[in-house]
N, C-alpha and C positions, 0 to 999 in steps of 0.2 A: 830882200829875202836872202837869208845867206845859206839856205842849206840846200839848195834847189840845181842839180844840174840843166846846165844852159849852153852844151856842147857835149851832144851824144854821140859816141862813135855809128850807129847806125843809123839813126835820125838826124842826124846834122845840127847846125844850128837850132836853138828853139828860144829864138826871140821877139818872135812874132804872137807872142800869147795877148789874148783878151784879160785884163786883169778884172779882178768880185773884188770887193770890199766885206769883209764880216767879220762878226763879234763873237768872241770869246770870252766867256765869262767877265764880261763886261769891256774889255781891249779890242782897241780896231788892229783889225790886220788885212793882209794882200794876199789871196790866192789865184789860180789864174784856172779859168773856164778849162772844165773837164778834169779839174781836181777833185778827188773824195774830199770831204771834211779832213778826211783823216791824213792824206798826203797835205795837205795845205795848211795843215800845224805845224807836222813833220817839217816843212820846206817854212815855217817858220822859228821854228828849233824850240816846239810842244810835244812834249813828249806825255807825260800823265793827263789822262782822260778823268777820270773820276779814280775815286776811293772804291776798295773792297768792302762790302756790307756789312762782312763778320768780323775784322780783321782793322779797317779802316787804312788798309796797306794801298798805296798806290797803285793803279792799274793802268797801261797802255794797251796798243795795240800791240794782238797777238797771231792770231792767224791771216790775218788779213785778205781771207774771201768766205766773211761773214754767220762763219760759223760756231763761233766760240762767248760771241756777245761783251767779249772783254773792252771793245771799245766803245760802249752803249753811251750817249751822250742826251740831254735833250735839246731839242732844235727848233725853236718861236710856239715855245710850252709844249711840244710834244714830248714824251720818254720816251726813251728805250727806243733811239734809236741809233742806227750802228753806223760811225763814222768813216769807217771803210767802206764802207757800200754805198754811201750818202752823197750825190755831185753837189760842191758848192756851189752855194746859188747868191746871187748880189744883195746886201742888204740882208744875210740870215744872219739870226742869232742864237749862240751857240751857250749851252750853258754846260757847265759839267764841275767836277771837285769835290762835288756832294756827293752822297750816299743814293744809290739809283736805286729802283725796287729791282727787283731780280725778274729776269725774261719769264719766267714760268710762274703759273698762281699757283702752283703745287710744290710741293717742299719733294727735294729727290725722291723721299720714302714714297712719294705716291706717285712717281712718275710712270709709267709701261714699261714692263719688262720685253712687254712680247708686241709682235703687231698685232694681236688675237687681242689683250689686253687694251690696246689703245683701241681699237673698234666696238670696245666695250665701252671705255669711256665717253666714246663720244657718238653714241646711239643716235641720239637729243641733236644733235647736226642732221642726221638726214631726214629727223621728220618735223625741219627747220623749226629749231625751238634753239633760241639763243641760249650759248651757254655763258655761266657767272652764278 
């Protein structure tokens, strides 16, 4: 792994890591336990996650504490799930490059404007009736 610091000035040394083994769009690679998905690309010098839906433009990571969904990946057939938040785990498989469906079933124009608006939407939760 050539992207990886392995002499931190406040942590010290860090060569005592447990290495994972996992796949990337089909490519084995090395991360090491306590890595996100998303650091242990990184630290293998992966940078694009997937493509943009509308656009097909490359996407990375962007905020990187999980709130932007730019690095949604999917991980042994689950989607949308976010590789900054994700700890590698030995043996995952990672898929991404494709076109991911987008975090929300609702197109913006029907998202909540208001909290009042989304407690309207989702009525049919508290008198547990699955929504879809």
């Amino acid at each position: 792994m050539t992207n990886r610091i392995v002499n931190h000035p406040v942590l010290g040394e860090l060569t005592n890591q447990t290495s994972v083994t996992f796949t990337f769009d089909g490519q084995t690679y090395e991360g090491f336990e306590g890595d996100t998905i998303a650091s242990a690309l990184l630290a293998n010098g992966i940078r694009q996650l997937r493509v943009h839906e509308g656009t097909g433009a490359p996407r990375a990571i962007y905020c990187n504490i999980g709130h932007c969904f730019e690095c949604r990946v999917t991980v042994n057939d689950t989607q949308i799930v976010r590789a900054c938040m994700t700890p590698i785990q030995q043996q995952m498989v990672i898929e991404s490059g494709k076109m991911q469906p987008a975090p929300f079933k609702a197109s913006p124009e029907e998202w909540p404007r208001t909290y009042a608006e989304f407690e309207k939407m989702n009525e049919h939760h508290k008198e547990g009736v699955p929504h879809g």
